[in-house]
N, C-alpha and C positions, 0 to 999 in steps of 0.2 A: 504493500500500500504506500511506503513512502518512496518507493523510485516511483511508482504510477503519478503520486502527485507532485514530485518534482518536475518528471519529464512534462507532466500537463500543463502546469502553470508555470514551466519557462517558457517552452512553443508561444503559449496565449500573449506571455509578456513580450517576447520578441515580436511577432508575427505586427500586433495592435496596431505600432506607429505607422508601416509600410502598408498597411489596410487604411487606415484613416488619410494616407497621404494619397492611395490611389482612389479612391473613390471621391476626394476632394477633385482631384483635378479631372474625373472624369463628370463630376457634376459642373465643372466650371465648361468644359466643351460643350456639354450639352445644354446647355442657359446663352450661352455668348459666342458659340462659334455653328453656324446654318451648315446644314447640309448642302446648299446650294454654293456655298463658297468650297467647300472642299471638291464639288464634282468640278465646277470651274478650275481648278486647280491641274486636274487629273492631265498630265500627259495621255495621248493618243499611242505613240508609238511601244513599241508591243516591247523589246528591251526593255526602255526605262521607264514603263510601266511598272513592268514585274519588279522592276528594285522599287520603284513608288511605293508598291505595294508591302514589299517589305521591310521598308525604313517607315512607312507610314507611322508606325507603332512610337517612334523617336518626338515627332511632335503632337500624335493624340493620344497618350498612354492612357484608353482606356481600357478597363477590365472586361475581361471575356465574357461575364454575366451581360452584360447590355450592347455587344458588337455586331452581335447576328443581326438586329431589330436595326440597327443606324446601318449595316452596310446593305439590307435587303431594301430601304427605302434609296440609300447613295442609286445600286444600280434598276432602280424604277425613274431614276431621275437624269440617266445617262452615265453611268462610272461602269465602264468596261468589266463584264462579271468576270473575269480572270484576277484581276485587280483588288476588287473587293473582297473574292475567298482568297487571295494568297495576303489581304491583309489581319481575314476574320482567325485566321491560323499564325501566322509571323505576329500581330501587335500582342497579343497578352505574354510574349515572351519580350521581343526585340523592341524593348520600351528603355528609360533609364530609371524609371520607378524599381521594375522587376530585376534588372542588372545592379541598382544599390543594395536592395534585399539578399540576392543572391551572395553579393561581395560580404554582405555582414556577414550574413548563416555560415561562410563558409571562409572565418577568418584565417585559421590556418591552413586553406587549401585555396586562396582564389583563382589558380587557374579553372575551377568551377565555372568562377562568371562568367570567365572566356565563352567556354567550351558551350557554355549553354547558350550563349547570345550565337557563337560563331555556328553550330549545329543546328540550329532552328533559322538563320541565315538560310544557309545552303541547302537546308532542305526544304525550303517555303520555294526559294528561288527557283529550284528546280521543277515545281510543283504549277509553278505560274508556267511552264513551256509547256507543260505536260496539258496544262490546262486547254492552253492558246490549240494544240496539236489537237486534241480527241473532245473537246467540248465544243459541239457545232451549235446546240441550242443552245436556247435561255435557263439555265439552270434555275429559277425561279420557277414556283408553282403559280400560277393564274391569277388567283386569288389576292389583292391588297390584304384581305381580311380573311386570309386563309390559316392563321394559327388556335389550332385547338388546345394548347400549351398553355395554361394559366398564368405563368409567367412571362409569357411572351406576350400576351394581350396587357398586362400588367404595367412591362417594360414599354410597352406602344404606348400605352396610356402616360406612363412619365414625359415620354416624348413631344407627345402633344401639348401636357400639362406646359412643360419647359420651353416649347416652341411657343407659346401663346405669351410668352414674359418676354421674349427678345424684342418683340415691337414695343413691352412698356420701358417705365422708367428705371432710373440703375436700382432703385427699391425695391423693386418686383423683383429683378433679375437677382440679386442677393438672395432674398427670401427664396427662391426658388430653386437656387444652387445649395443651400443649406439643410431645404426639402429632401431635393434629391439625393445631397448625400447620407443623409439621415436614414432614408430610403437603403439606398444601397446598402449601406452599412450593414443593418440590422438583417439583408439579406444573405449579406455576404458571410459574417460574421458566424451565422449556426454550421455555416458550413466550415469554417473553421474549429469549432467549438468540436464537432461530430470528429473531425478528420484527427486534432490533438489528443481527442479521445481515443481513438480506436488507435490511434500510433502508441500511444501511453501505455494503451491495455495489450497491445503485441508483445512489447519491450519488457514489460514488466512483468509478463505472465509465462512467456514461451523462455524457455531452455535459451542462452547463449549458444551451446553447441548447437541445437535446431537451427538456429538462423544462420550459423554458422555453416552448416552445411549446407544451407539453400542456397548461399549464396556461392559456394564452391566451384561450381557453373557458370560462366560468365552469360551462355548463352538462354540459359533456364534462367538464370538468376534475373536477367536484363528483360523478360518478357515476364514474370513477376510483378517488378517495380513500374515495369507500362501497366499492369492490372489494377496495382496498388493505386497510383496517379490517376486513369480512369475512373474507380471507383469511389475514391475518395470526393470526389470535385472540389480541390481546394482552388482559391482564388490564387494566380501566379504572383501575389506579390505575397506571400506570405507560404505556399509551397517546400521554399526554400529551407525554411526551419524544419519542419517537415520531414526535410532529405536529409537533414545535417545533422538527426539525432540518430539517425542510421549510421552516420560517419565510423566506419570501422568496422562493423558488419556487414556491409556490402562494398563491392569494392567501386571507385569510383565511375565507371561504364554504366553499371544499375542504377546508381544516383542518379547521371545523365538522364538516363532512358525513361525516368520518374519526373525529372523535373523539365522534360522536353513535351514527352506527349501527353502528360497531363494537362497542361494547360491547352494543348491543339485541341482533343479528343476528351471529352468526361462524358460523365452521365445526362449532364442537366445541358452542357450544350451539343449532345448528341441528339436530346429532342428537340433542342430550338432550331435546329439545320433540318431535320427531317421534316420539321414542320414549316421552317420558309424553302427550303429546295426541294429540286426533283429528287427521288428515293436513291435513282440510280447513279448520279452524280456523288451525292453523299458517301453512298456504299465504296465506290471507287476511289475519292480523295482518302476516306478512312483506311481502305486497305493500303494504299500504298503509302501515308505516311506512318502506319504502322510498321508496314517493312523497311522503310527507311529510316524511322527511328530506330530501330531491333539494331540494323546492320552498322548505322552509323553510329551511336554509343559505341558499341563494340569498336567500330574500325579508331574512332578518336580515344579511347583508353587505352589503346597500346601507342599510338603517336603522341597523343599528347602527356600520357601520365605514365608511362613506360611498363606496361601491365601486360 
């Protein structure tokens, strides 16, 4: 009981600030910066697109919880759907919010941050050709009003709420950016709370040697910790701690493979995509950056951390 509650309430402690800092600034985008200024923005050309797409994350570090709902309205309003998914997949890693968190969690190892900003790089980047080559439709469903997702009508809803304060005065828009992150917050937050829990309750219940031997496997082990990240649905700014209380039970390639494709792929934005995109689109970006996460953790653990 006392490692359970140590490991729980440091995660919480750590995690707090990098929560409270990314959902601040992703209520200040959504109060004070229109979606119509970002599609005007959008390069045409299919190269520097696809980097658009994923450095996009650098100036709107917003969290994965609310990117599905803002990029399925971007490309209703002209933003190239290649662009938009290699953004909704590359920003909740390739931000500076989730690369300072990461740099905390993982003070005496930061080639972590590297590895994680540089790995969700190159595999987003790839992901936007892949796109441009085999996506001939509209990867969108029909329907403006097509999410059966509670949260996602929710998230529409905030949208609106938020849009409807940028034509008032700077008072509304305050108020409304305080709203919203308040909002967020307390959404984001249980999914924290759940995820320190059940890391808390692994760590403190299961044998050393057991985990020890799970992770013996670089290749088992690495497809594990992509379960783990899916499952869990922790928000990418606070992930990080997360991974870092693993540090030394797993070796660094499974950390990777945790803190990559969990924030691309989880639970909760596996039904927000299925319910703004086509079935068969979804299914196809999901498998392949599953096997490019598997393959890549792997390939950058023996280059970058000598394993």
């Amino acid at each position: 009981m006392h490692d359970f509650q140590h490991i729980f309430i440091s995660i919480i402690i750590e995690a707090f600030p990098f929560i409270l800092l990314g959902v601040f600034f992703s209520a200040l985008l959504q109060v004070f910066v229109s979606d119509m200024m970002i599609a005007k923005l959008t390069p045409r050309n299919p190269v520097i697109g696809v980097l658009f797409g994923c450095l996009l994350g650098v100036l709107l570090p917003l969290c994965e919880c609310g990117m599905i709902p803002v990029v399925r309205r971007l490309i209703h309003k002209g933003m190239p759907p290649y662009i938009g998914m290699v953004f909704i997949f590359a920003g909740p890693i390739v931000n500076p919010i989730v690369f300072a968190s990461t740099y905390q969690a993982f003070r005496s190892e930061p080639q972590m941050a590297y590895a994680r900003m540089g790995l969700a790089f190159v595999i987003c980047f790839v992901l936007g050709f892949v796109l441009i080559a085999f996506m001939k439709r509209n990867p969108l469903k029909h329907s403006l009003h097509g999410f059966a997702f509670r949260g996602s009508r929710q998230l529409d809803h905030n949208h609106q709420y938020n849009h409807g304060h940028m034509n008032g005065g700077l008072r509304e828009r305050v108020q409304a950016t305080f709203t919203h992150a308040s909002d967020e917050f307390f959404d984001i937050g249980k999914y924290l709370i759940i995820g320190a829990f059940l890391t808390a309750l692994i760590q403190s219940a299961l044998d050393q040697g057991t985990l020890l031997s799970i992770s013996s496997e670089p290749a088992f082990a690495n497809g594990i910790m992509m379960a783990a990240g899916f499952a869990l649905s922790l928000c990418s700014t606070s992930d990080a701690f997360v991974a870092s209380s693993f540090h030394g039970l797993f070796q660094p390639g499974a950390l990777l493979a945790f803190l990559v494709f969990g924030p691309m792929v989880d639970v909760k934005s596996l039904l927000l995509l299925l319910a703004a995109f086509r079935s068969k689109v979804v299914i196809g970006i999901v498998l392949f950056l599953a096997a490019a996460v598997w393959l890549g953790s792997m390939l950058t653990e023996r280059l970058l951390f000598g394993s």
